[in-house]
C-alpha positions, 0 to 999 in steps of 0.5 A, a space after each residue: 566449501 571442501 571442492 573449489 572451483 579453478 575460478 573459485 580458488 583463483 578468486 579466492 587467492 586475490 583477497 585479502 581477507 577471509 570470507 565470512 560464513 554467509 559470503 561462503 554460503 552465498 558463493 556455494 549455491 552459486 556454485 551449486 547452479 542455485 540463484 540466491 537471495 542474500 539478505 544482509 545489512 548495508 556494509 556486510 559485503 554483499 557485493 562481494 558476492 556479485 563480484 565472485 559470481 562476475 569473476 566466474 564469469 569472466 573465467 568461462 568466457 560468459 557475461 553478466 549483467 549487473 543492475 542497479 536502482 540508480 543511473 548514480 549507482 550504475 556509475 559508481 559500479 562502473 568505475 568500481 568494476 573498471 578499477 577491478 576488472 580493466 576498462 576494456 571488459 566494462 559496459 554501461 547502459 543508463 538509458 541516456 548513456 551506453 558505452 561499450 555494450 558488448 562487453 562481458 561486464 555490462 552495468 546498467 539501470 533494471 528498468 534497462 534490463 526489463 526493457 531487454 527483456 521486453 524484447 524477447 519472449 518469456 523464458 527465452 534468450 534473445 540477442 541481447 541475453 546471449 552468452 549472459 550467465 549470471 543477472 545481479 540484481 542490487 539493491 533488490 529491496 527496491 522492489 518496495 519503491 512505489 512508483 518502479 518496483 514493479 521493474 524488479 518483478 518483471 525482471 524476475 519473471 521474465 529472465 530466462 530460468 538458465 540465467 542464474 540471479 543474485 538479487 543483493 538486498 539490505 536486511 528484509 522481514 520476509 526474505 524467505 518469501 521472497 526466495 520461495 516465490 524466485 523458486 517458483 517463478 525462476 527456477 532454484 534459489 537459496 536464500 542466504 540470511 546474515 544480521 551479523 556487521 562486520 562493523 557494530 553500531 552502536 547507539 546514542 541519544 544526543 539531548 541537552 545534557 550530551 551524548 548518551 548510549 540509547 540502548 542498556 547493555 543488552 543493546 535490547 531496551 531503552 537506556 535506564 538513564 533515558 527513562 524520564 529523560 526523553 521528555 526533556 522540555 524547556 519553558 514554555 512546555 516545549 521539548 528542547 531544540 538541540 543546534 546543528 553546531 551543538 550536535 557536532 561538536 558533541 561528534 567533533 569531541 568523542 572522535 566521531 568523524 567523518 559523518 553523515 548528517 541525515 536531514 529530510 529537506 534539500 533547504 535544510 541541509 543547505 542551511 545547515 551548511 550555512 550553520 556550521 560554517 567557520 568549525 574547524 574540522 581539518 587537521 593543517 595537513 588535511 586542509 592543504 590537500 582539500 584545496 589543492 582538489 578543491 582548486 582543481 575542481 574549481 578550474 575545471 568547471 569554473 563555468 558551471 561552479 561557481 567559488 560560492 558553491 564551492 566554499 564550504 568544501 574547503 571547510 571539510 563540509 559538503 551538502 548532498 542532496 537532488 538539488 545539488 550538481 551531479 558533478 559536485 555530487 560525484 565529487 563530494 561522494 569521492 572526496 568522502 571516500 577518502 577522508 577529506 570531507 568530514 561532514 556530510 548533511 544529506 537526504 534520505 537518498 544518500 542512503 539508497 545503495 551510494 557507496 559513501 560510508 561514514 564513522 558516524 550517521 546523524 539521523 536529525 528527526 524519527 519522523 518525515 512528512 509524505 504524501 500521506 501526511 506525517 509519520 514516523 520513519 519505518 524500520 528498513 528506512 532507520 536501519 538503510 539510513 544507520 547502516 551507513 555508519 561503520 567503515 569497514 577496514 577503518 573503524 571498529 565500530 560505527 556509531 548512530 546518533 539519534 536527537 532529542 526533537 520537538 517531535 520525538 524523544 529517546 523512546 522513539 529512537 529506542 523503539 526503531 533502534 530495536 525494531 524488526 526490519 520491515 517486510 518487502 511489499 510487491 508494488 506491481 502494476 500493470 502499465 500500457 507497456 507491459 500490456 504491448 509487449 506481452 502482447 505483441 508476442 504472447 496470447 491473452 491467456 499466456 499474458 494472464 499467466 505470466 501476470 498471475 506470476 508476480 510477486 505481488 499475487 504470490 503475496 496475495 495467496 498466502 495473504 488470501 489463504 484464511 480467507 481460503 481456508 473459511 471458503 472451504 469450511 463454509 463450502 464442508 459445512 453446506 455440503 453436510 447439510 445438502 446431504 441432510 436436505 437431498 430426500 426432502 421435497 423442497 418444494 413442499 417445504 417451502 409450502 410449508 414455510 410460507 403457510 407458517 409464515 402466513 399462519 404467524 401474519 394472520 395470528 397478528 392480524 387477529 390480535 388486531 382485530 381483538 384490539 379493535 372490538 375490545 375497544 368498541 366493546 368498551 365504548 359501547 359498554 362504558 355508558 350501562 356499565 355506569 348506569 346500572 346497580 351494583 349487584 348486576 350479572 356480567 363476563 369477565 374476559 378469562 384470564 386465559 385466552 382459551 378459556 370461556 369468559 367468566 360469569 361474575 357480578 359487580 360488587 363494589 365501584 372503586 376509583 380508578 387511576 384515570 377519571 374512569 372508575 374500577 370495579 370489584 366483582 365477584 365470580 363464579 369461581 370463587 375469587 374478587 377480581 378488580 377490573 376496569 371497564 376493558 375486562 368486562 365482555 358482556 353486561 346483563 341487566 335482564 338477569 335479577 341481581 345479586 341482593 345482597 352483596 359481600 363485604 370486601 375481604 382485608 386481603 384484597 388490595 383496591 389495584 386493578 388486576 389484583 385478585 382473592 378468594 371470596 370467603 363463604 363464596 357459597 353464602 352469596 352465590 347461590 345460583 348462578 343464572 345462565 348468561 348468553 354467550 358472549 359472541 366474537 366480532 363478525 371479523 374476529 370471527 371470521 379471522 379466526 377460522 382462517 387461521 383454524 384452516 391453516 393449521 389443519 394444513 400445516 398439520 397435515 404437511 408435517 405429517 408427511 416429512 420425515 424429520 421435524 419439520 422445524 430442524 428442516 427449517 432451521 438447516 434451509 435457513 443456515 444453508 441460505 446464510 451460508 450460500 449468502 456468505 460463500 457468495 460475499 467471501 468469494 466475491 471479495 477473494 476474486 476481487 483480491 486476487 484478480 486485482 492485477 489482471 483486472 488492471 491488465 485489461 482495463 489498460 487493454 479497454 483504453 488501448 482498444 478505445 485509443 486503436 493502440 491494439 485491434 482486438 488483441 493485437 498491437 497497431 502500429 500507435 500500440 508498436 510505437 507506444 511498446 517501444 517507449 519507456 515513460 509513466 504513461 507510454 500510450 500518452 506519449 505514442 499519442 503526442 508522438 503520431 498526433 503530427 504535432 510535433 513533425 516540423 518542430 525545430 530541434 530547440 522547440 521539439 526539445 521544449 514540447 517534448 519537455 512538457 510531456 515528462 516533466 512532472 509538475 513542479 511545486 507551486 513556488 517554482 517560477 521561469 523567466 524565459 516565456 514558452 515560445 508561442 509555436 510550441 504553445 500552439 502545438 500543445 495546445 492542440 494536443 490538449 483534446 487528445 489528453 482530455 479524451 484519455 483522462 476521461 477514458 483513464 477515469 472512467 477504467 480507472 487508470 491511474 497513470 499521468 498525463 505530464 503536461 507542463 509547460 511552466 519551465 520548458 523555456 529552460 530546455 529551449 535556451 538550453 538547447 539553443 547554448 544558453 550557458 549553465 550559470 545564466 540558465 540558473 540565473 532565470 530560475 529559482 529551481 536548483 541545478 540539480 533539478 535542472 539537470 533532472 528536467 534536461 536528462 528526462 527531456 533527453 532521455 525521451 529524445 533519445 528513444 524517439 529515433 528507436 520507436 517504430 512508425 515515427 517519421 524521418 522528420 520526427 527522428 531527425 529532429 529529436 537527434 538534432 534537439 538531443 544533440 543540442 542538450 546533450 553538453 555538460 553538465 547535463 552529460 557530466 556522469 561519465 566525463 571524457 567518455 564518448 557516448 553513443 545512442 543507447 538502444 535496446 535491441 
C-alpha cells in the first residue's frame, strides 16, 4: 500500500507485527471504498481486518455495526473490543440483551441486524443506520445454515449500498460467487482469497500401532505406510476401538497439548470426562493456580455449581457442549485461552467461530448422524473443526488427529484432509415476516424484485444457465423450420396426413379381411381338395401380391407337418411347388385332368414352400385349359377400392406441394417434438426460478386466509406479526390477539408463552412440576386456531412450525416463581444448558411482546412482569454486572 491513510498508518503503528499480503489486500479495497469478501482459513487473522475497518471508523467519528452468528460470539467480541477500544465505545445488542446501544461500536446478533434493516425501506438509511460506515459481517459462511441462512442474505440485500460491508468467512469453494452477487445486489466488492495459515496443520492418523503422519511428504495423498493399514481389524472381524486415555496419552507424550477433543454427542463428551479422570496433565505450578480460579469460581456461584460439576477442572479437563452452563462455558472458554485447561472434549459447536485455539484438535469420528441419516462429515465442516488446531504466537505448528474407528479408517481422514472445501449454498426462504415488512412499505412488484435478489436465485441462474442455453438452441432450431414451413398450406398438409394415416389403417383392415377369406377359402376348399384325383386343375396364390394367381395341377400328395397333408403341383410357369391346403385360391374339378403326371425331380425337398424347375415342363403341359378367374371376397373387394380412391386423393395432393411432401411431414413432427419439449423444459426452468417467489406468495395466500393482510396491505394482526421475530411469526400474532393470554399472571404468561417457542424436546425428556391447570385451559383454546393454520399451512405448502409444547413449561413457572436453580435441575433429566436455552427463548419472546403493535396494556405488563421474573442468573449470566435494559429494534 505506497498511500496510507492517517487512520491507516496510525493503525498500522499499534502492531506488533507486519501485515500479511491478503490483510494488505483486504484493507486496500477498503481503502479504495470497495466492500470485501475475504475468504481465509479459521486462525489466518481475518478479524484483523474488522478490527482496521472499526479502527477507521472511530477516526472519522463514524460507527460500525459488527455482527455475529452466535449471542456467544457476540459476547466474546465485546469483551474483545471492550478490551481494545475502551468500554465506553462498545455496544451489544443479542435480542435479550442491549447495553449501550448508541455507541460507535455496536455488536450484535444478524438476525438484530436484519431486523433493523426490516425497519427502513430498501437502500435507505434509517435512524437506526445513521452515521454507520462499515457493516462486518463474521462468520459470513453461516450463510450454509439451514434453519438462519437466509439472515445473511437478507442483510446483504437489504444494507444500504453506501454502507461498506466486510463479510469474514472460513475458506469457501465459491468465494467469487459470492463477491459477484454482493456486486450486483450492494454495490462493489473484492474478493480477498488466502489458503495460506499462519500456523500449518499437520496431520496423523491415531490406530493401535501409535500416532502416524496421515499424509506423504506432499501433504497430498495418503501415507505409504497407512496403505493396508486402515483396515486394522481385531478378532472377530471387526475394526479396533482406540480408548480416549490411550488416544491422549499418545497427545500427552509428543507435547500435543492443550486440546480439543471433537465429539458429537453432549453424553459423549461427558463420559469422556469420566474416562480420563485421575490423568495427569498439569504441571504443580499449573495446578495451584487452576484452583486458586477454580475456588473462586466455585464461591461465586456456589448456588448454581455444584463442586461435582466443577471437579474435573481442577484436573485441566473440561466438557464444552449445549448441555453445559454458559457461565461454566464461558469460564472453561477463558480458561483455555490461557493455558490452564489442557483438554477439551467438545461438540461440533465449538467449532463455529468461538475463540478457543488449541495445540492440538482430535477429531473422534469422520462420520455423524443427522436428520438424514448417517454420512460422512463435508469438507468445510472437517477443515471448521481442524482449524482450530495452531495458536498463533504460541505454536509453530498445529496438529489434527484423525482415529482409526469401527466406521472409518485412514482413507477416510486422507481423503477429507485433502479435500476442497465446500461451496456455500443459499438457504433463502421467504417467512411471514420477511413478507409483512416488505409489504408494509414496498409493492408486490417491488418485493418481487427485491426477492428475486437473493443469493439463492443468483445461484439458480447460472445453475439454470444450460438449461437456458438448450431453450434458446431448441427455440433456433423451430424457428429454421417455421421458416421452411411458412409457404406451405397447413391446412392441406394436415389433409394430407390424416388421408395417409387413414390410407395406412385401411391397408391394415385389409389385410385382415384377407386373413379372414383366406381362412374360409381353406374351410370351404379343404373337403374337395381331399376328394378329387391327383391329376386336378387348380390356382395357386402367386408368390407376389400383384400378381394374378398361378394355374397349376396337383401332382403329388405328401405328409405334411400337421395331420393335414401338402401337396406338389405342377405350374404354368415351369416349376414344382409344395403347397399346404392355404395356398391354394380356387379347385377346378370340371376341367379334364392331367393324365399323366411327372415323377418328382431329386432336386425338390418335400417341405412346404419349397420350390424347382420341372425338367421337360413342355412334355406335361401341353395346354393349359382356361380357368375362371378367382374373385375376391365381396369385403376384400370393396376394401380394396376404398384404398384404390384414397391414393388417388393423396396422389393429387402431393402434387400441388412444392417440396416433398414426406420432408413436409417429417419437419411438422420435429417441430411438434420441439415445441413438446420447449414446453416441458420451460416449464421446469419456471419452476426453478420462481421458487422463492412462489414461497412469497403462498405465504401472502395464508396470510390473506388469516386477515394478516387485506389485500396486499398489512392489518393490524399482519403489523403485530411483522414486529415478532420467531419460526413462525404469524402463529405467534395468533396466540398474541387470540386474548388468551390477556389476563394471564406473569408466572403462567411466561409458562404459555413457553409453549409457543419451545421446540419439541426428545422423547426421554421428562418434567416433575405438572402444567398449571389455567394455562392449560388457554391453550387449549388456542388449539382450533393452530389446527386451522396447519391445514392451511399444508394445503400451500408451508413448512414452518407451529411449537406447541407443554411438556416442560412447569420449569418456566416455578422459575418465574424463584424456584432456586439446583431444585429446578433437580425436577428434570434436561441438562442445565438446555434449561437455560428454554428460559432464554421464553424470555426473548417476552421481551418483544412489549414492542409489538396493537397488543393490550394488559398484555404488555404482564410479559414485563413475567420477564422480570425470569430474568436472574444464570439465565442473565452472558454479561455479569452489567445492567441490562429492553432491547428494542427501532
Amino acid at each position: 500500500m505506497s498511500e496510507r491513510s492517517p487512520a491507516l498508518a496510525d493503525f498500522l503503528a499499534q502492531l506488533p507485527f507486519s501485515l500479511d499480503a491478503f490483510q494488505e489486500a483486504a484493507i486496500a479495497a477498503l481503502e479504495a471504498g470497495r466492500s470485501v469478501v475475504v475468504c481465509a482459513p479459521t486462525g489466518s487473522g481475518k478479524t484483523l481486518i474488522g478490527e482496521y475497518a472499526i479502527h477507521r471508523a472511530l477516526s472519522r467519528q463514524q460507527r460500525v455495526f459488527y455482527t455475529t452468528p452466535l449471542k456467544a460470539l457476540s459476547n466474546q467480541k465485546l469483551r474483545d473490543f471492550q478490551q481494545q477500544f475502551g468500554s465506553e465505545q462498545v455496544g451489544l445488542l443479542t435480542g435479550d440483551v442491549s447495553i449501550n446501544r448508541d455507541a460507535p461500536i455496536l455488536v450484535m446478533t444478524t438476525e438484530i441486524f436484519r431486523n433493523m434493516l426490516y425497519g427502513t425501506s430498501i437502500g435507505e438509511v434509517g435512524t437506526s443506520l445513521a452515521g454507520v460506515e462499515v457493516v462486518v459481517l463474521d462468520e459470513c459462511h453461516y450463510m450454509n445454515d439451514r434453519q438462519r441462512g437466509t439472515v445473511w442474505e437478507e442483510s446483504i440485500i437489504y444494507c444500504p449500498p453506501e454502507i461498506q460491508l466486510v463479510a469474514l468467512s472460513a475458506t469457501i469453494a465459491n468465494g467469487a460467487q459470492l463477491t459477484d452477487w454482493i456486486k450486483t445486489v450492494h454495490g462493489e466488492a473484492e474478493l480477498i482469497y488466502s489458503d495460506w495459515r499462519p500456523i500449518p496443520l499437520h496431520f496423523y492418523f491415531c490406530n493401535g500401532k501409535g500416532l502416524v503422519p496421515l499424509l506423504d511428504g506432499q501433504r497430498k495423498r495418503l501415507n505409504p505406510k497407512l496403505h493396508g493399514h486402515s483396515e486394522t481389524r481385531r478378532r472377530g472381524g471387526k475394526r479396533e476401538f482406540l480408548s480416549i486415555r490411550y488416544v491422549v496419552s499418545q497427545l500427552q507424550q509428543r507435547d500435543m497439548l492443550p486440546a480439543i477433543y471433537f465429539i458429537f454427542s453432549r453424553r459423549g463428551c461427558d463420559q469422556a470426562v469420566q474416562d480420563v479422570q485421575g490423568m495427569n496433565l498439569l504441571t504443580e505450578s499449573e495446578k495451584a493456580t487452576l484452583a486458586a480460579r477454580v475456588d473462586q469460581f466455585l464461591a461465586q456461584h456456589q448456588e448454581i455449581v455444584t463442586p461435582e460439576i466443577i471437579a474435573p477442572l481442577y484436573q485441566g479437563i473440561a466438557a464444552h457442549h449445549a448441555g453445559v452452563l454458559p457461565v461454566v462455558k464461558t469460564f472453561v472458554e477463558t480458561l483455555f485461552q490461557e493455558g490452564l485447561i489442557k483438554l477439551v472434549f467438545a461438540t461440533e459447536t465449538l467449532a463455529a467461530g468461538i475463540n478457543m485455539p488449541a495445540r492440538t484438535t482430535i477429531i473422534s469420528t469422520l462420520s455423524k448422524r443427522t436428520d438424514s441419516g448417517h454420512r460422512l462429515l463435508t469438507a468445510s465442516e472437517f477443515l471448521q473443526m481442524a482449524g482450530r488446531a495452531g495458536r498463533r504466537g504460541m505454536d509453530t505448528i498445529g496438529h489434527v488427529v484423525t482415529l482409526q474407528t469401527p466406521f472409518e479408517g485412514a482413507n477416510e481422514a486422507a481423503f477429507l484432509a485433502t479435500a476442497a472445501p465446500d461451496p456455500l449454498i443459499s438457504q433463502f426462504t421467504p417467512s411471514y415476516g420477511m413478507v409483512l415488512n416488505l409489504l408494509q412499505r414496498h409493492t408486490l412488484a417491488e418485493a418481487k424484485e427485491l426477492v428475486e435478489r437473493s443469493f439463492g436465485q443468483y445461484l439458480a441462474t447460472l445453475h439454470l444457465t444450460p438449461q437456458r442455453q438448450a431453450i434458446a438452441t431448441l427455440e433456433a432450431e423451430l424457428k429454421t423450420i417455421q421458416q421452411r414451413l411458412v409457404t406451405i398450406d397447413r391446412s392441406q398438409l394436415a389433409t394430407y396426413q390424416k388421408l395417409r394415416e387413414r390410407l395406412h389403417q385401411d391397408q391394415r383392415l385389409l389385410k385382415i379381411f384377407q386373413q379372414q377369406a383366406e381362412q374360409e377359402r381353406s374351410y370351404e376348399l379343404l373337403p374337395l381338395l381331399m376328394a378329387v384325383p391327383l391329376g386336378t386343375w387348380v390356382h395357386l396364390k402367386p408368390t407376389v401380391a400383384e400378381q394374378p394367381p398361378l394355374p397349376a395341377v396337383l401332382c403329388h400328395q405328401v405328409a405334411g407337418s400337421g395331420q393335414l397333408p401338402h401337396w406338389v403341383c405342377l405350374a404354368a410357369d415351369g416349376r414344382f411347388y409344395v403347397v399346404a391346403v392355404e395356398h391354394i385360391l380356387g379347385i377346378y374339378p370340371d376341367r379334364p385332368p392331367l393324365s399323366a403326371l411327372p415323377p418328382l425331380p431329386e432336386t425338390l425337398t418335400l417341405r412346404l414352400g419349397h420350390s424347382c424347375p420341372a425338367p421337360n415342363t413342355e412334355q406335361w403341359l401341353t395346354t393349359v385349359p382356361e380357368l375362371p378367374p378367382v374373385l375376391p371376397a365381396p369385403q376384400v373387394a370393396a376394401q380394396a377400392a376404398k384404398i384404390a380412391d384414397l391414393q388417388a386423393k393423396l396422389h393429387q395432393l402431393q402434387a400441388s406441394f412444392p417440396q416433398n411432401v414426406n420432408s413436409l411431414l417429417r419437419l411438422v413432427r420435429r417441430e411438434e417434438r420441439l415445441l413438446t419439449e420447449l414446453s416441458d423444459r420451460q416449464q421446469k426452468l419456471n419452476l426453478q426460478a420462481q421458487r422463492h417467489w412462489d414461497q412469497f406468495l403462498a405465504l401472502v395466500g395464508a396470510l390473506q386466509d388469516f386477515g394478516g393482510l387485506n389485500e396486499l396491505t398489512p392489518t393490524p394482526l399482519g403489523e403485530m406479526a411483522a414486529a415478532l421475530r420467531g419460526e413462525n411469526e404469524l402463529w405467534l400474532a395468533l396466540a398474541l390477539a387470540s386474548g388468551e393470554l390477556e389476563d394471564l399472571p406473569p408466572h403462567l404468561l411466561a409458562a404459555a408463552v413457553a409453549a409457543l417457542v419451545t421446540e419439541t424436546p426428545r422423547s426421554d425428556s421428562w418434567c416433575n412440576y405438572p402444567i398449571a391447570s389455567e394455562v392449560e385451559e388457554r391453550l387449549a383454546a388456542l388449539s382450533p386456531i393452530r389446527r386451522r393454520l396447519f391445514q392451511i399451512q399444508r394445503r400451500r405448502h408451508i413448512i414452518f412450525p407451529l411449537w406447541y409444547e407443554w411438556d416442560l413449561i412447569g420449569l418456566v413457572e416455578h422459575w418465574a416463581l424463584g424456584t432456586p436453580w439446583n431444585e429446578l435441575c433437580a425436577q428434570t433429566n434436561l441438562d442445565a444448558g438446555d434449561i437455560v436455552r428454554l428460559l432464554r427463548r421464553t424470555l426473548d419472546f417476552l421481551s418483544q411482546i412489549p414492542h409489538a403493535p396493537h397488543t393490550s396494556p394488559q398484555l404488555r405488563q404482564g410479559a414485563q412482569q413475567a420477564r422480570y421474573l425470569l430474568d436472574r442468573f444464570p439465565v442473565n449470566d452472558l454479561l455479569e454486572g452489567v445492567e441490562l435494559e429492553a432491547a428494542t429494534l427501532t
